[in-house]
C-alpha positions as CSV (number, residue, x, y, z in Angstrom):
1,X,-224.2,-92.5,-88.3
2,X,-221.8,-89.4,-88.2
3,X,-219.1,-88.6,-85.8
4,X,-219.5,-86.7,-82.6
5,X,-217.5,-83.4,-84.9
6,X,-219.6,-83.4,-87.5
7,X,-223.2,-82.6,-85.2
8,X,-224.0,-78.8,-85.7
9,X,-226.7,-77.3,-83.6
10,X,-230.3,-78.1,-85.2
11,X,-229.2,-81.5,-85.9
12,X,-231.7,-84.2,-84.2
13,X,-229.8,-86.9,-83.3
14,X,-231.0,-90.6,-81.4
15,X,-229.4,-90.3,-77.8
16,X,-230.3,-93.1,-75.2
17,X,-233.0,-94.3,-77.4
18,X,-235.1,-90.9,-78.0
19,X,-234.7,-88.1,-80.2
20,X,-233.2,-84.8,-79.2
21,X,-232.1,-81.8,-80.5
22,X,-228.8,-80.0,-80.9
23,X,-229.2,-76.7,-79.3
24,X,-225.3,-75.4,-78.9
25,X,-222.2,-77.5,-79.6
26,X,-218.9,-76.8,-78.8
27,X,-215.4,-78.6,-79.6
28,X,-212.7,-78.4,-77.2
29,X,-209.4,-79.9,-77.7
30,X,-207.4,-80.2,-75.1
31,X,-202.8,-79.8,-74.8
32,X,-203.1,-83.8,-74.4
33,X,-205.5,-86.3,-75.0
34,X,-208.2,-86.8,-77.5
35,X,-210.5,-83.6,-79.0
36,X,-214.2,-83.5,-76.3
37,X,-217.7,-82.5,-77.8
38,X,-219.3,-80.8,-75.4
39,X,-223.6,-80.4,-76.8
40,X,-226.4,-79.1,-75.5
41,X,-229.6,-81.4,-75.8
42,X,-233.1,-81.5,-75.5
43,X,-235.2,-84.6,-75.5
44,X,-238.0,-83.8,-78.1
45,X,-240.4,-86.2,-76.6
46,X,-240.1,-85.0,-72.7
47,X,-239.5,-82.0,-73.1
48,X,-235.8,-82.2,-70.6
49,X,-232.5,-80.6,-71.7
50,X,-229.0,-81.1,-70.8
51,X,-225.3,-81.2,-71.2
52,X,-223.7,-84.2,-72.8
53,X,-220.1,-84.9,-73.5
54,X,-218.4,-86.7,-76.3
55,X,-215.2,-88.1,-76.8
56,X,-214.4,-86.9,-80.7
57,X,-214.3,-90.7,-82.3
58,X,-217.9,-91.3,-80.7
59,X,-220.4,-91.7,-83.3
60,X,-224.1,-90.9,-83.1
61,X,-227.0,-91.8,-85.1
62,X,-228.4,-88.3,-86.9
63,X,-232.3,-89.1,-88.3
64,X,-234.3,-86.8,-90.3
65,X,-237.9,-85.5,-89.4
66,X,-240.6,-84.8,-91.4
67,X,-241.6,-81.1,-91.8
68,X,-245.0,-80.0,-92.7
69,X,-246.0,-76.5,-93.4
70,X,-248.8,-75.4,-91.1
71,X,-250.5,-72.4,-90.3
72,X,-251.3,-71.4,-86.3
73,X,-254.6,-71.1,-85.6
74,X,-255.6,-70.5,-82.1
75,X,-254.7,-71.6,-78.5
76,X,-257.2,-72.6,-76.1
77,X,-254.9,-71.9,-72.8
78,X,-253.5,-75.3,-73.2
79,X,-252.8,-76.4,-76.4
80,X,-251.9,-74.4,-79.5
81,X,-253.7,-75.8,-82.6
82,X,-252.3,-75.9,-86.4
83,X,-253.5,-76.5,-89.2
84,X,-251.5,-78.4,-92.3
85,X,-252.2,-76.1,-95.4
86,X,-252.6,-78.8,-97.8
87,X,-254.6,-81.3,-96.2
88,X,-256.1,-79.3,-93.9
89,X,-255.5,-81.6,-91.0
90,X,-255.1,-80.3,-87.6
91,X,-252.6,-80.9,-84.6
92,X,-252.2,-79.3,-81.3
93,X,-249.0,-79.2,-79.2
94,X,-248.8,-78.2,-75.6
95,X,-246.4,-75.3,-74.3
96,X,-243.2,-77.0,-73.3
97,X,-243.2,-78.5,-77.1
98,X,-242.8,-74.9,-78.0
99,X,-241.0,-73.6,-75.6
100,X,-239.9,-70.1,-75.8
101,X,-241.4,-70.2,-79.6
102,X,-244.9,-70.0,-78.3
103,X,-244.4,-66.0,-77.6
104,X,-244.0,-65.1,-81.3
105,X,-247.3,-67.1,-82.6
106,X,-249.8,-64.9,-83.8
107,X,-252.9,-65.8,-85.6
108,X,-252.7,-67.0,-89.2
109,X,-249.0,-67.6,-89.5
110,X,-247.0,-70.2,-91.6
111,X,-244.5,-72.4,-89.8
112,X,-243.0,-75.3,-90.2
113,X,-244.1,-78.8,-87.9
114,X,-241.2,-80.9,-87.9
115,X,-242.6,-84.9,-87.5
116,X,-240.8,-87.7,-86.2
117,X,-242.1,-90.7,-86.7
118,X,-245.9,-89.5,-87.6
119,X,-245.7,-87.3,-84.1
120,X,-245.4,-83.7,-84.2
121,X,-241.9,-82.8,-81.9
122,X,-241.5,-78.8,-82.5
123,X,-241.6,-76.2,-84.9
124,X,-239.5,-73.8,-87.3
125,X,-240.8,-70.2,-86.9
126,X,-239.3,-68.1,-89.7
127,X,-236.4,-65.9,-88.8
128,X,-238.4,-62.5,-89.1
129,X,-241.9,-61.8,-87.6
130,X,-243.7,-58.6,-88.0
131,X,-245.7,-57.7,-84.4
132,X,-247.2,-54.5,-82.8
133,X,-246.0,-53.0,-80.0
134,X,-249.0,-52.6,-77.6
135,X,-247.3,-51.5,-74.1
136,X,-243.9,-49.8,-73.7
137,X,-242.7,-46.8,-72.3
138,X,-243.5,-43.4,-73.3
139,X,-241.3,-41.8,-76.4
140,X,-238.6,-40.1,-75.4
141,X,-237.9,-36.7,-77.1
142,X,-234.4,-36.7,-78.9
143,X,-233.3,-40.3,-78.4
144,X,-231.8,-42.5,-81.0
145,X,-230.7,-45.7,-81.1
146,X,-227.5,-45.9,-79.3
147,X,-229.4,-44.8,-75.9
148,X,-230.2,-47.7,-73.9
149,X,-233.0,-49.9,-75.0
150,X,-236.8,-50.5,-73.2
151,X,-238.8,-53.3,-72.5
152,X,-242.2,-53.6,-74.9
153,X,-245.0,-56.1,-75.0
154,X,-246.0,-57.6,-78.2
155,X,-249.3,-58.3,-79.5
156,X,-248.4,-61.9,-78.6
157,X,-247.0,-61.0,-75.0
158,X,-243.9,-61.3,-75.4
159,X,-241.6,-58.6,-74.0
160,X,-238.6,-57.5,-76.2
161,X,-235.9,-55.0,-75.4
162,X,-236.9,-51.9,-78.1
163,X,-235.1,-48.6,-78.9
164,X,-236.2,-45.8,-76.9
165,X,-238.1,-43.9,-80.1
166,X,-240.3,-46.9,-80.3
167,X,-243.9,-45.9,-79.3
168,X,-247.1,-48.5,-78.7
169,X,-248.7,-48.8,-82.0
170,X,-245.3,-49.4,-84.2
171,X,-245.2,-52.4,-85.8
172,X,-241.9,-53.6,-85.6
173,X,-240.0,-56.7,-87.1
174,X,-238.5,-59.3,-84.7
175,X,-235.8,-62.7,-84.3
176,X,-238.8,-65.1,-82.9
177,X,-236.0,-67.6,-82.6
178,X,-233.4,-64.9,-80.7
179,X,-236.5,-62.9,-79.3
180,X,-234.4,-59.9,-79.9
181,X,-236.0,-56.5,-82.2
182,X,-234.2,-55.7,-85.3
183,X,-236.4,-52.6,-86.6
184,X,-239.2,-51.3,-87.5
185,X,-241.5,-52.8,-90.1
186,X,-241.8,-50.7,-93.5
């Protein structure tokens, strides 16, 4: 058990019986009265987020989950199948498991599976992945990276905001867990 201050956002925490995890946390203390825990949740088994409030001498019960390393292998429109590296044992999880994750996966990379009790509930993408840009906007002669930004299309489909001098074909390294560009890939 820890106290309601001491969640930080990534925790997974038991709330009304299921597990859920800490997206964003903030503490507010008000001129009078006791300091309030405001946290974003989402219910790892269904899938539902939400705002919860905490009074500051609430306590919650914080578990630990399993994490695996496992490579992605395919999806079949559905499901997106993985594959643990050392046992070669496979899994599949649907989309809203993933969530937003499922953008970034490209064919043949390692993440981590977190595991709570024996079922898989999410995964750690690392913080940089390298894509290609295969649709985007023509490169614009003369511009630099302080001119306004462009939408591009991934190799995985996802759509990221690029600097104009970024053409289709550039590889380029990307926040899978911001889904924001940083720069191009050397």
């Amino acid at each position: 058990m820890i106290s309601a201050i001491q969640m930080r956002k990534g925790n997974v925490i038991i709330y009304k019986g299921a597990p859920h995890r800490v997206l964003d946390r903030h503490h507010r203390t008000p001129g009078k009265g006791a300091a309030i825990i405001r946290a974003r949740l989402r219910n790892l088994k269904s899938g539902a987020s939400y705002e919860i409030r905490f009074n500051s001498q609430e306590s919650v019960e914080q578990v630990s989950v399993e994490q695996h390393q496992m490579e992605y292998l395919y999806t079949d429109g559905m499901h997106f199948h993985f594959m643990n590296i050392h046992n070669y044992e496979q899994i599949a999880l649907n989309a809203e498991t993933l969530g937003g994750l499922k953008n970034f996966l490209k064919e043949g990379l390692n993440i981590e599976v977190e595991f709570y009790e024996g079922d898989p509930i999410g995964i750690q993408m690392p913080t940089v992945v390298e894509l290609k840009i295969v649709e985007t906007e023509p490169e614009l002669k003369g511009a630099t990276a302080s001119n306004s930004p462009k939408p591009a299309t991934l190799e995985t489909g996802a759509v990221v905001q690029v600097p104009p001098f970024i053409s289709v074909g550039e590889m380029v390294r990307v926040d899978p867990n911001e889904g924001k560009y940083l720069e191009r890939a050397k």
